[in-house]
C-alpha positions in Angstrom: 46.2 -32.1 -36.5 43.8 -35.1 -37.3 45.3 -36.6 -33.5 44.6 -33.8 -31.5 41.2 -33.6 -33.0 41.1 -37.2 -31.9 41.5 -36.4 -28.2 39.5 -33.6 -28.1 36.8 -35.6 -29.4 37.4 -38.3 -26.6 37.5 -35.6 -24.1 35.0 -33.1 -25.0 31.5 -35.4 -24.0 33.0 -36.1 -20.4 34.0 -33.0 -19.9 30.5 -31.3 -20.9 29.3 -35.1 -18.7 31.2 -33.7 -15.4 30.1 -30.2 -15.8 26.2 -30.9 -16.2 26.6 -33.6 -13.5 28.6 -30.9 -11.0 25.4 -28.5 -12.3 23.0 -31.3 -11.3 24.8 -32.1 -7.8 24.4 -28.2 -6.8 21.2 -27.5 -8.3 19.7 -30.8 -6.2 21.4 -29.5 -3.1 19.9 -25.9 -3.4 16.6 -27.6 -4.1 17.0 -30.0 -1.2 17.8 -27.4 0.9 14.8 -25.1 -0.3 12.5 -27.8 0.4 14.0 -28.3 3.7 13.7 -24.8 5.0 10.3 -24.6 3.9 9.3 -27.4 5.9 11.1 -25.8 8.8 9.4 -22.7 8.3 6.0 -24.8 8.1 6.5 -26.8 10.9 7.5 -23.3 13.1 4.4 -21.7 12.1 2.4 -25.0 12.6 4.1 -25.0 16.5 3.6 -21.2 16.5 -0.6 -21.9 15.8 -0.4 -24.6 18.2 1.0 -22.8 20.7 -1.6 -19.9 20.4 -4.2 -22.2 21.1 -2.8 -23.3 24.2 -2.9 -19.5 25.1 -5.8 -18.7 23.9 -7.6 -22.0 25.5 -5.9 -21.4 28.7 -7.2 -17.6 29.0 -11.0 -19.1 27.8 -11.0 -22.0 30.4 -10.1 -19.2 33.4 -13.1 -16.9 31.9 -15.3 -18.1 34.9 -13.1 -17.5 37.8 -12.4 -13.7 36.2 -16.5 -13.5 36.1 -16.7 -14.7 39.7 -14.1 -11.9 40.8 -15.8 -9.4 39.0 -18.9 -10.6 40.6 -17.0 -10.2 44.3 -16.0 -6.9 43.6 -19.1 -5.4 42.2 -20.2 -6.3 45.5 -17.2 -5.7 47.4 -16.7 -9.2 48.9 -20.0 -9.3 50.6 -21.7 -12.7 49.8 -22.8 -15.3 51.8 -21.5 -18.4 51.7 -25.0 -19.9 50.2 -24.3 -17.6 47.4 -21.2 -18.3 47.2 -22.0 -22.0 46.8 -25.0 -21.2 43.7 -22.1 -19.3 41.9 -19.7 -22.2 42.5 -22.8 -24.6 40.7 -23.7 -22.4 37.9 -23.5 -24.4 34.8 -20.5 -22.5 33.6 -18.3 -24.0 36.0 -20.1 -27.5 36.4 -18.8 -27.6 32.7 -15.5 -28.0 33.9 -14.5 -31.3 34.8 -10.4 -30.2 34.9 -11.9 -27.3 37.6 -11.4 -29.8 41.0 -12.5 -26.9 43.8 -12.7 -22.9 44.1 -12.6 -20.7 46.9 -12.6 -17.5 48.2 -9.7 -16.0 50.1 -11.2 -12.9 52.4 -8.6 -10.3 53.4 -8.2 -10.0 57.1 -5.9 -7.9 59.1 -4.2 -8.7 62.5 -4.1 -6.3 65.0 -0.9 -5.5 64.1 -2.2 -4.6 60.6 -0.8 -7.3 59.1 -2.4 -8.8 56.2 -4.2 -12.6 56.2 -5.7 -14.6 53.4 -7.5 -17.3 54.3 -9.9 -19.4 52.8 -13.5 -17.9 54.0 -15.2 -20.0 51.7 -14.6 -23.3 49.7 -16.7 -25.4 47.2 -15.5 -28.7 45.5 -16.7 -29.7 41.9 -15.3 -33.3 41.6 -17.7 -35.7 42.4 -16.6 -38.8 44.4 -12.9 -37.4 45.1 -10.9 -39.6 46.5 -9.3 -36.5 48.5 -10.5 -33.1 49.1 -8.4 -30.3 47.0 -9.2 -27.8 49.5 -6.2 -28.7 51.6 -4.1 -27.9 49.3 -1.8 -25.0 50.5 -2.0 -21.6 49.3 1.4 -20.1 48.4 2.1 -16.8 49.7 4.2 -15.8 46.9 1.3 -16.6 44.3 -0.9 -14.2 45.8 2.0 -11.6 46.2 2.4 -12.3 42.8 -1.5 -11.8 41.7 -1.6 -8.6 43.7 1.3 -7.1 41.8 0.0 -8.7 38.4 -3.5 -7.7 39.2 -4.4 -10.0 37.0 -4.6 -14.4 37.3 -1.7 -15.8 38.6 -0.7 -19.7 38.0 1.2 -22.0 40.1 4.2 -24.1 39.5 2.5 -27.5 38.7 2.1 -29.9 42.0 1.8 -33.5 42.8 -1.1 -34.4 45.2 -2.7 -38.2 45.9 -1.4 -39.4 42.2 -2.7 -36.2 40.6 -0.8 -33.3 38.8 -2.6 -29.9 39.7 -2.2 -26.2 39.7 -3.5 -23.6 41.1 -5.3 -20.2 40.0 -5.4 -16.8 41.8 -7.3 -13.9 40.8 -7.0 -10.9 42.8 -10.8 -9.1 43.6 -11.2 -5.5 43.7 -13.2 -3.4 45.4 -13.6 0.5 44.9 -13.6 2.8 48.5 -13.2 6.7 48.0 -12.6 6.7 44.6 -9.7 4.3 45.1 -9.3 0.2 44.6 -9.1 -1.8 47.6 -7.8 -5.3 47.5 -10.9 -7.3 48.9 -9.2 -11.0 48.3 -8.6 -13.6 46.1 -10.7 -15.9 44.2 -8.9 -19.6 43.4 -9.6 -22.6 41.7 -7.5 -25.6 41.8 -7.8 -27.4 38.4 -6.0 -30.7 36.9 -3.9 -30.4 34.9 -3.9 -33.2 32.2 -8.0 -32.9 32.0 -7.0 -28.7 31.6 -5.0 -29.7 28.5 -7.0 -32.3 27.4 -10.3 -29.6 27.0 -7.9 -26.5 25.5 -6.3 -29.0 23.0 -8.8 -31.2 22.2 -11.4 -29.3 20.4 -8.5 -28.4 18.4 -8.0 -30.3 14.9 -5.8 -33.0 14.6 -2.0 -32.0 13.6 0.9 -34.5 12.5 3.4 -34.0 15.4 2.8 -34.7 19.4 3.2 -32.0 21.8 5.0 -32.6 25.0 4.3 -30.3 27.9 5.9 -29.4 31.4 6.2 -26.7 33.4 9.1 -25.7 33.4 9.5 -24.3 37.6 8.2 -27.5 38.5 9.9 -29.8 40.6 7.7 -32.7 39.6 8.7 -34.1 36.1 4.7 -33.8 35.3 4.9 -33.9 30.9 1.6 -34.4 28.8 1.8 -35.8 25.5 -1.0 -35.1 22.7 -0.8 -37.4 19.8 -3.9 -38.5 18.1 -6.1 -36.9 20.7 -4.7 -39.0 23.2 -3.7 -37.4 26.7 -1.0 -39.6 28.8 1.9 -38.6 31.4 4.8 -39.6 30.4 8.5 -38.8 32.5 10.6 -36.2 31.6 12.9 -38.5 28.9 11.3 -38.0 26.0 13.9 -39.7 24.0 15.2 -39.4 20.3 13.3 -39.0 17.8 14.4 -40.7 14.2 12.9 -39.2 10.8 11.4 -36.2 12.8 11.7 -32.5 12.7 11.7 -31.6 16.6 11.6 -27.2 18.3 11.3 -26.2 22.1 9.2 -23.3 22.9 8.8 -21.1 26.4 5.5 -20.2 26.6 4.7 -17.7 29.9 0.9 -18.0 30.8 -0.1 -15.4 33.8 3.5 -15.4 35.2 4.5 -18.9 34.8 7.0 -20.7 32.2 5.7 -23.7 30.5 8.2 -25.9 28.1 6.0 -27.3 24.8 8.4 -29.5 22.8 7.1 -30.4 19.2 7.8 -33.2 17.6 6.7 -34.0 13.8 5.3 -37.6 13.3 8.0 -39.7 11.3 8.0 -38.8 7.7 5.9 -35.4 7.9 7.6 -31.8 7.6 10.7 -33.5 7.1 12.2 -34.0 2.8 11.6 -37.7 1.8 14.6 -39.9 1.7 14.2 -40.0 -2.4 13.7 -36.7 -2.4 17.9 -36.3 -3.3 18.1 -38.7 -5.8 14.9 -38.0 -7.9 16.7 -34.0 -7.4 19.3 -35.2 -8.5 18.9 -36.9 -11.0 16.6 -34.2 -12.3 19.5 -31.7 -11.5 21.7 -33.6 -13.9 18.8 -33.5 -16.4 18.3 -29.9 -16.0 22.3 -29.2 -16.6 21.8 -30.8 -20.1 19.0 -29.0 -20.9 20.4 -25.7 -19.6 23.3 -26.0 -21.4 21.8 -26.4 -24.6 19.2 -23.6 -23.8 22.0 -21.3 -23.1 24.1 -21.8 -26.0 20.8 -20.6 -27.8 20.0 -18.0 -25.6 23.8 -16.8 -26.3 23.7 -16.9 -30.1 20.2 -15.3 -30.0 21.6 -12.9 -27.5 24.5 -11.9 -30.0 22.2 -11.2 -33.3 19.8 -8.9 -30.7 22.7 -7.2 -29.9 23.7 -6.9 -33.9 19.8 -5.9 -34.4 20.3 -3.3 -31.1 23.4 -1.7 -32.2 21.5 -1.3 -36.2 18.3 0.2 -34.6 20.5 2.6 -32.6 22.2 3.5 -35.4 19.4 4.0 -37.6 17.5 6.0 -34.7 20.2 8.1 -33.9 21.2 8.9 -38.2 17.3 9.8 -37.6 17.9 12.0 -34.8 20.1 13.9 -35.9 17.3 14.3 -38.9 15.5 15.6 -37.3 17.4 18.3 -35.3 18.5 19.3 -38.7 14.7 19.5 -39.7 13.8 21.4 -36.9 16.8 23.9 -37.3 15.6 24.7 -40.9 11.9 24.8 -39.8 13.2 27.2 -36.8 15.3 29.4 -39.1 12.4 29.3 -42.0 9.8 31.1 -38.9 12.5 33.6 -38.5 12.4 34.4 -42.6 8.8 34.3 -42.3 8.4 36.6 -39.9 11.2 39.0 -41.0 11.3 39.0 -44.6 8.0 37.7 -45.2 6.7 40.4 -43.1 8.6 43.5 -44.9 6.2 43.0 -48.4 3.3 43.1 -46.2 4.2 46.3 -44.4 5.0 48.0 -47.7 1.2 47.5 -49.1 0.3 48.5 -46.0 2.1 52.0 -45.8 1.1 52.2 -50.3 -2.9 51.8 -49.4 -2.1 54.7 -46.8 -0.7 56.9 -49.2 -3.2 56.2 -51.5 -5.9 57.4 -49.2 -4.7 60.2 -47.9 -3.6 61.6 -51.8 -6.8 60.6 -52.9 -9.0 61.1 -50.1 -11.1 64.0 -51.9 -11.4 62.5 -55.2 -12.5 58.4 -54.0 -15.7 57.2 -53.7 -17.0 55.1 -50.9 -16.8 52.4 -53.0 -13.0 52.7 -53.6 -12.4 53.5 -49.9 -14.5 50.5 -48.8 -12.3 48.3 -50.8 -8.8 50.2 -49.3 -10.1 49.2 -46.1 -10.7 45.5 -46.8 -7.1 45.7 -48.2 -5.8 46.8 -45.0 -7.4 44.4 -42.8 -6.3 41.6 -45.2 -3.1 42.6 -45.3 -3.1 42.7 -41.0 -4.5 39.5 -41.5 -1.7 38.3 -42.9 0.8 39.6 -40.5 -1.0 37.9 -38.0 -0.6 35.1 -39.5 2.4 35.2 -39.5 3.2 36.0 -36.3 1.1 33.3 -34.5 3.2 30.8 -37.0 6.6 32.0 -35.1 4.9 31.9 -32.1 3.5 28.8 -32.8 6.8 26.8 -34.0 8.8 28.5 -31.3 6.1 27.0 -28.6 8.1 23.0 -29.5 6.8 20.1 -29.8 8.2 17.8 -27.4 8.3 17.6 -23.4 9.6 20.6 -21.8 11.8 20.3 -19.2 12.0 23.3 -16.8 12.5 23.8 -12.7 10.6 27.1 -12.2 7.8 27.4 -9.9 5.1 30.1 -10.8 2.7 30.9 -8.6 -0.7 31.2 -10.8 -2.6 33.4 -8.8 -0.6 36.2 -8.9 0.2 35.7 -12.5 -3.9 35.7 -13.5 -4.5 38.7 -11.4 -2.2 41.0 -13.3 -3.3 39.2 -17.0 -7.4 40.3 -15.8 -5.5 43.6 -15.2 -3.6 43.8 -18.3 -6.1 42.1 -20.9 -7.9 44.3 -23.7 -11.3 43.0 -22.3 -14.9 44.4 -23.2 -16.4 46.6 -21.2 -18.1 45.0 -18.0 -16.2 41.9 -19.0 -14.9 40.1 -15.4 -12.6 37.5 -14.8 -13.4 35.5 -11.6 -10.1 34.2 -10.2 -11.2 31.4 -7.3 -8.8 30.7 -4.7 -6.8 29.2 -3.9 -4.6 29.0 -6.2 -1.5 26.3 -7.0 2.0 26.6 -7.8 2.6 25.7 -10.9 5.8 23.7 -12.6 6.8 25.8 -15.5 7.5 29.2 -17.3 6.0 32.0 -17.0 6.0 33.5 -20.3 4.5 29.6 -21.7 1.6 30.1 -18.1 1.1 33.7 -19.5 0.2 32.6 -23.3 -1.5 29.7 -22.5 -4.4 31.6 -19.9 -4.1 35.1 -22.3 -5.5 33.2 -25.4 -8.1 31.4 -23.6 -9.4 34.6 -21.7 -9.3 36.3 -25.3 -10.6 34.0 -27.0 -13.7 33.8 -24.1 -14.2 37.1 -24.9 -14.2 37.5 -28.4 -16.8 34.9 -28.9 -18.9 36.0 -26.5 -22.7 36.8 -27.4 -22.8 39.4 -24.5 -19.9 40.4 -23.5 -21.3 43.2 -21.7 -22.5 40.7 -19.0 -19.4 37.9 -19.6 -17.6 36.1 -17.0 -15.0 34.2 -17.5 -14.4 31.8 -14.2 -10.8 29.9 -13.2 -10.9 27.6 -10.6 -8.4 24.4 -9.6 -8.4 21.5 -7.5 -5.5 19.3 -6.5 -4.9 15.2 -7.8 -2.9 12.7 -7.0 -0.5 13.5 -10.1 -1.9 16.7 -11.7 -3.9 20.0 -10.9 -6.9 20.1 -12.4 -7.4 23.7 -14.0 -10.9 24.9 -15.1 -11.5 28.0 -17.6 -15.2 28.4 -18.0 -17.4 31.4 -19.7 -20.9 31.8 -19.9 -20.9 32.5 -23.5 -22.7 30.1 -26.3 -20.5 27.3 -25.6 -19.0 25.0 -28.4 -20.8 22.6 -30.3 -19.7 18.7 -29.8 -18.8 18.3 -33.2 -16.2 21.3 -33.1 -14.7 20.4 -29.6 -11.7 18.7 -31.8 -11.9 21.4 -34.3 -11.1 24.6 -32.7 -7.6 23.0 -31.7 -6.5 22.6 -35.6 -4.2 25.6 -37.0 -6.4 28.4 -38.6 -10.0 26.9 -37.3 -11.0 30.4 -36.3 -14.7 31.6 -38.0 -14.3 34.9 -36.6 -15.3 35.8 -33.3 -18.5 37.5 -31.9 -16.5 40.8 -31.4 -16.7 41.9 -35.1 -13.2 40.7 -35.5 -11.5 38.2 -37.6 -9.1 36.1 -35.4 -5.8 34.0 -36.8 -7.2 30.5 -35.4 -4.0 30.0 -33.6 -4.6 30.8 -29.9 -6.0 27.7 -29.0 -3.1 25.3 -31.2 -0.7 27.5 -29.2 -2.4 26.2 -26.0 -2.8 22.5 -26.7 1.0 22.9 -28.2 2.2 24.2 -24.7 -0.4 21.8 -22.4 1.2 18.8 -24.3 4.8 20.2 -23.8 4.3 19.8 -20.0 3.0 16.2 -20.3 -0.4 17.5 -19.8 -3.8 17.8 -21.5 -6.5 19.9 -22.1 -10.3 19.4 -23.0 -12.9 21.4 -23.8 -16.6 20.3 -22.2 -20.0 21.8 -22.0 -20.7 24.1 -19.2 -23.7 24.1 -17.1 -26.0 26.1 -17.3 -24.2 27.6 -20.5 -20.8 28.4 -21.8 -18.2 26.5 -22.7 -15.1 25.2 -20.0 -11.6 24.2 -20.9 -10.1 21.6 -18.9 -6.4 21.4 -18.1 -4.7 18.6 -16.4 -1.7 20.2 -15.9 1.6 17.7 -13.9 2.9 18.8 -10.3 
């Protein structure tokens, strides 16, 4: 027994050694492999921005050749050449030095209607040219494509005298009866490595170098920015060791360009010790997470002990109280039953006695009969709102009826022992309520009555329901233009047997409004009670959808 001990006691610290160092290996290969992908997705969103500005410049440097067209068109191609020439030296375009010449392409027809393009006026910007851009041919098939388009159209980058170049065509309309008439084409021939140079430039500087080309070209004509430094170079870019590379196809007005993005070495790319500092961190973290989870597993158990003795307790406690609320439930029925039967017998006695006696009491003795009497109705009130009351329960109810409320109020105004000239104002519309209608009915009865019999003049008493719809609950209003309720009693009149007696003449229970806050509550909702302007009081029900 000692010897096996012995070998599991050899055994046992490399085996816990291989499994935190297995733990270490994987967690440093996830981690690596986090941090990898989130400087791919860095460097694609980097590219992504990059590549937006090259849009973005592209589209700003053409700005002046779409304000020249619209210039043609508002005057439908009629300008002279020596206003042709002032728009071709305005100081937007002498800003320019990438913008090598611009012309105007008239439309003319053949007698054979055929249409013609050619240049009917021409202006050229660079200064001390060693050739004149305004040979360069016009493709037919880019101002095919600009007509289509109606919008700039680009050409495949060209070679011409040393120099990379393209060429832009915007199409100029011109309205005749109500329709657009193609009137020609403006075009500006532009360099293109001076072109990059002032859309990327202004940009801030970025740690990768972005080679360009266009990708229909057949002259291998790439651009490379690094360091804010424009150069050709051919169309072998070569490897790149220790940098993240991507290839995107940008389309600018109809023509495919190829960016390639390469990271400088070392940046967006995980550092060589990255692994082993992971790693070795990894192996750390095993040892560490071991231990922690042997705690975690032990504390885990004894929660679970604690768990299982608080459900245990709370259910014993349940079932408590069920027991409690069977016996409380079964004492309302004696109460109003047997506890009733006493009441009714003094009742009926006090009867007899009055009539037997009716010739031979004084008013004294029959005043005191009748107090007897209405104590003893007292009483059997009492009792019966206390059945009510504990039948009303005291925790959420759950129900799937629908009542609609304004139906439901119209018959209770109808019903209701009300004073004379009393009114109930019922102001639609009115919502749907979740709930019963028997607990809808009790809840809006005792607050009507109870507007009522504490009204100073009731002869001339309103009482006013209105709602509006929440987010999560329908806000219910019940406001009367009686006396209101002072602050200090606004908690009050909700307690069991708070009733002073009403204006009426009558004496009430006190446990209408209990009832009401017993049912509000039992729905999840609440009621207040707030000062009504210009008098009265107004009950305020937040009642759940």
């Amino acid at each position: 027994m000692v010897g096996r001990f012995s070998i599991q006691k050899v055994w046992l610290p490399w085996f816990v050694l291989a499994v935190t160092a297995l733990l270490g290996l994987v967690v440093a290969t996830a981690l690596y492999r986090l941090e990898d992908t989130n400087h791919a997705t860095h460097f694609e969103l980097t590219v992504s921005e990059r590549i937006h500005w090259l849009e973005s410049g592209i589209t700003l440097e053409l700005r002046p050749l779409r304000r020249m067209a619209a210039v043609f068109g508002f005057q439908r191609g009629e300008i002279s050449e020596e206003e042709f020439r002032n728009l071709a030296q305005s100081a937007e375009l002498s800003e320019q030095p990438e913008l090598l010449a611009i012309q105007w392409l008239a439309k003319e027809e053949t007698p054979s209607g055929q249409e013609l393009f050619p240049v009917h006026y021409s202006h050229t910007l660079t200064v001390g040219a060693d050739d004149d851009p305004q040979n360069d041919p016009v493709p037919r098939v880019l101002l095919e494509q600009a007509r289509q388009r109606r919008d700039s159209s680009l050409s495949p980058w060209y070679r011409a005298h040393g120099i990379t170049r393209l060429r832009v065509v915007r199409p100029v309309f011109g309205e005749r009866g109500g329709d657009q008439e193609l009137l020609g084409f403006i075009s500006g021939i532009y360099r293109v490595d001076l072109l990059l140079e002032a859309v990327l430039r202004p940009s801030e500087p970025i740690s990768m170098d972005l080679f360009i080309a266009d990708a229909s070209a057949d002259v291998p004509g790439y651009f490379h920015q690094s360091r804010r430094v424009f150069r050709p170079v051919g169309p072998n870019i070569g490897p790149f060791p220790g940098s993240r590379r991507l290839t995107r196809m940008v389309n600018l007005f109809g023509v495919d360009w190829r960016v390639i993005a390469v990271s400088q070495p070392g940046v967006f790319v995980v550092s060589p010790w990255g692994p082993l500092v992971i790693g070795i961190g990894g192996v750390l973290f095993g040892v560490i997470l071991s231990t922690y989870l042997r705690m975690l597993l032990g504390r885990e158990a004894q929660v679970r002990q604690l768990v299982e003795l608080r459900t245990d307790e709370l259910n014993r406690r349940t079932e408590q109280l069920q027991t409690m609320n069977a016996e409380l439930e079964n004492f309302a029925y004696i109460a109003s039953h047997d506890l009733r039967a006493p009441l009714r017998a003094v009742s009926q006695l006090a009867s007899s006695i009055e009539e037997d006696g009716a010739e031979s009491m004084d008013v004294e003795l029959i005043r005191r009969m009748r107090l007897m009497r209405e104590r003893v109705q007292r009483m059997d009130d009492l009792i019966e709102g206390l059945l009510i009351y504990s039948r009303a329960g005291g925790t959420i109810i759950e129900v799937h009826d629908r009542v609609p409320l304004g139906p439901l109020l119209q018959e209770l105004s109808d019903e209701l022992p009300l004073p004379v000239h009393f009114r109930v104002e019922i102001r639609a519309p009115m919502p749907t309520l979740r709930g019963n209608a028997l607990h809808l009915r009790q809840i809006f009865q005792n607050l009507i009555i109870n507007a009522a019999a504490h009204h100073d003049h009731p002869e001339s008493g309103v009482v006013t329901i209105s709602a509006q719809d929440e987010v999560k609950f329908w806000h219910l209003d019940i406001a009367d233009n009686g006396p209101g309720i002072p602050p200090d009693e606004r908690e009050r009149v909700f307690r069991m047997f708070a009733s002073t007696g009403g204006k009426d003449g009558g004496v009430h229970a006190g446990i209408g409004l209990a009832l009401v806050k017993k049912l509000v509550h039992g729905y999840g909702g609440r009621i207040d009670v707030i000062e009504n302007q210009p008098r009265g009081a107004r009950f305020r029900i937040w009642w759940p959808k």
